[in-house]
C-alpha positions as CSV (number, residue, x, y, z in Angstrom):
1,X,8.6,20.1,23.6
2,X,6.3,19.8,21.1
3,X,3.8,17.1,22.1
4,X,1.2,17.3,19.9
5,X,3.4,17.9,16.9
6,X,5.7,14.7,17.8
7,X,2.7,12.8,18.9
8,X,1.6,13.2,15.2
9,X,4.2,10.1,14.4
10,X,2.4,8.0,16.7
11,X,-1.5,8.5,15.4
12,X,-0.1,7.7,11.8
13,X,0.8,4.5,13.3
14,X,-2.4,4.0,14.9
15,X,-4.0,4.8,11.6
16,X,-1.5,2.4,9.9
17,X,-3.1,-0.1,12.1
18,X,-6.7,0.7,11.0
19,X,-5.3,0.1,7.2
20,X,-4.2,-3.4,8.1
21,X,-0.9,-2.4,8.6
22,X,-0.6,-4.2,11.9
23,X,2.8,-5.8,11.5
24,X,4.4,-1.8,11.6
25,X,5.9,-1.3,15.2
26,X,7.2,1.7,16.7
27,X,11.1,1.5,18.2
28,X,10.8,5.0,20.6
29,X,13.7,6.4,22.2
30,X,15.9,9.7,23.3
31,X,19.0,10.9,21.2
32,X,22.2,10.6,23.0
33,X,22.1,14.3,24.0
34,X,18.8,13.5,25.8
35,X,17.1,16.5,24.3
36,X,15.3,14.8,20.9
37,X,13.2,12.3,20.6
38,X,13.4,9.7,18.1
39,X,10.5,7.0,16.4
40,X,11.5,4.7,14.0
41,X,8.5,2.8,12.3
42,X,9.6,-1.1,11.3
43,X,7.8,-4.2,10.6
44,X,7.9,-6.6,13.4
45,X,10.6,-8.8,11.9
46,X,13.2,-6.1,12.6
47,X,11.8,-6.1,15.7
48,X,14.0,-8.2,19.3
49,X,11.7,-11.3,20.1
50,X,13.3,-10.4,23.5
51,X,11.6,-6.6,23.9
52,X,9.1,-5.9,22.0
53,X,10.4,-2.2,21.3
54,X,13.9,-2.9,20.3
55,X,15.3,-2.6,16.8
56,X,17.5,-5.6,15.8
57,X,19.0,-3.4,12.3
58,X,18.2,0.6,11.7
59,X,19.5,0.0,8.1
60,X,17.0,-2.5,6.9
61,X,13.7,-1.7,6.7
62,X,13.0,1.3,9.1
63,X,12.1,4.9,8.6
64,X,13.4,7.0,11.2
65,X,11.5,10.0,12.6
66,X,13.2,12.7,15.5
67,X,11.6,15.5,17.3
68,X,14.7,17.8,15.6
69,X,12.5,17.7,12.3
70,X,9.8,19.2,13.8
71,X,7.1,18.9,11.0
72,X,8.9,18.5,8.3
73,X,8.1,14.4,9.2
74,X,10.9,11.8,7.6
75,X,12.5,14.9,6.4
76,X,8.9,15.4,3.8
77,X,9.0,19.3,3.3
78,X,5.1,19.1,2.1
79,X,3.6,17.6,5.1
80,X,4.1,19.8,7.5
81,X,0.2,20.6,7.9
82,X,-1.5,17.1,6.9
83,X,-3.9,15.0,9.4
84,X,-2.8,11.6,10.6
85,X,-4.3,9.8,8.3
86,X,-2.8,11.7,5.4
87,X,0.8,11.1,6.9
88,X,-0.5,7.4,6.5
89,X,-1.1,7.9,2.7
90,X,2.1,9.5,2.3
91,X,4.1,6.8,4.6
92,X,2.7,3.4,2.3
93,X,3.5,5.8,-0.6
94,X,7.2,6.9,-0.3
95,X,8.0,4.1,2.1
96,X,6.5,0.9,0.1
97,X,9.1,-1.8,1.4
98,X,8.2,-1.1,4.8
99,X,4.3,-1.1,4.5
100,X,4.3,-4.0,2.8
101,X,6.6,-6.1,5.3
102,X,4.4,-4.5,7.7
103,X,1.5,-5.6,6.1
104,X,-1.4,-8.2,8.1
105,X,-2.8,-9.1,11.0
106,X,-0.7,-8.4,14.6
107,X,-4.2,-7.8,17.3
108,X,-1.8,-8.3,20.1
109,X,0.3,-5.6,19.2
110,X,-2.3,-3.2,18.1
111,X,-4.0,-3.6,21.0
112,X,-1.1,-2.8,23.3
113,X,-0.3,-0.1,20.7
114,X,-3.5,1.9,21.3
115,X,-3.8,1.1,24.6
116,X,-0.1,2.8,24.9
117,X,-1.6,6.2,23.2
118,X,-4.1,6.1,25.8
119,X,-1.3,6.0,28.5
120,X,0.7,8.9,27.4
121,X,-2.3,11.3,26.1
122,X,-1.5,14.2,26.1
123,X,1.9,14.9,26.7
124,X,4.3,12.1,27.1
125,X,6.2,10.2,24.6
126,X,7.2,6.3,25.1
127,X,10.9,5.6,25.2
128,X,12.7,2.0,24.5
129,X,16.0,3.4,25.0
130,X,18.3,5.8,25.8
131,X,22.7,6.6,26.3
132,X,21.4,6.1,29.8
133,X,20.0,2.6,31.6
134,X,16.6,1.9,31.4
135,X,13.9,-0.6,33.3
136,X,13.9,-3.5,31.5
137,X,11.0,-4.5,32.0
138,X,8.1,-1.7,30.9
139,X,8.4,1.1,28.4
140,X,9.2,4.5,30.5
141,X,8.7,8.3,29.0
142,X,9.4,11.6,28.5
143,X,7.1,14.5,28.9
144,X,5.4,16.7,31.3
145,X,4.1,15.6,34.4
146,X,5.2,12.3,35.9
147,X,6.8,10.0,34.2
148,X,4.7,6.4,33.5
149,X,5.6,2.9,33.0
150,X,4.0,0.8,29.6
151,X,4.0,-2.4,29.8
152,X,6.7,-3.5,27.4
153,X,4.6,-4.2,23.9
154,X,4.4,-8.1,22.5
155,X,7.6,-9.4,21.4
156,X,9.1,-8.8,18.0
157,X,9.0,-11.9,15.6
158,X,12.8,-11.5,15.1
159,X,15.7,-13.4,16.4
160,X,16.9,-12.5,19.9
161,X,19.4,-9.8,19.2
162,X,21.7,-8.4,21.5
163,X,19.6,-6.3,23.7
């Protein structure tokens, strides 16, 4: 895998964070094959009140990234080569619903969030879920080396859900 090139995804949320973009959470997880890894960025209303990591709608709101696109990012053909900070740019920019509603104040979860970066440096990638059963409890990964446990992040400020 591609660590550094998927890890990418991640930064530009940390860097979304910086910009005051707080409310954007990450929803992590592995493609039903078990081979891809998928990050969808989604403001924390679309986000389970009862796991902090869980999509309540992936129609609504959410941009959806997967390790199968390599660099081409959301699909972008011209930011295959761009720092984190310019995938930022480009995210509010061609993804303005979802900046906005992610717009504010959320310490809590950017806390958590870098602290999370910290845990999988350099090679592991957090997963939420999975075609397979998961701890409910922490956040596990994929990667090289052992696998970790996150704590799970804050809770979502949406309704329960069905997770």
């Amino acid at each position: 895998m591609k660590y550094r090139v998927y890890r990418k995804v991640l930064r530009m949320v940390a860097e979304l964070h910086v910009r005051g973009y707080q409310r954007l959470r990450i929803a992590p997880g592995v493609a039903p094959s078990g081979c891809g890894w998928r990050c969808s960025i989604t403001p924390a209303t679309n986000i389970s009140s009862r796991h902090g990591a869980r999509m309540l709608s992936w129609e609504m709101l959410a941009a959806h990234y997967s390790s199968g696109q390599e660099r081409n990012y959301f699909d972008w053909k011209d930011a295959s080569h761009v720092t984190p900070s310019r995938l930022a740019e480009l995210f509010i920019e061609r993804f303005p619903a979802i900046a906005e509603a992610g717009r504010g104040s959320d310490w809590v979860y950017a806390g958590w969030y870098l602290e999370m970066l910290n845990l999988t440096y350099p090679n592991r990638l957090p997963v939420a879920y999975a075609d397979w059963d998961l701890p409910s409890d922490c956040l596990t990964t994929v990667g090289e080396s052992s696998e970790i446990r996150i704590p799970l992040p804050p809770p979502g400020w949406g309704p329960e859900g069905d997770d």
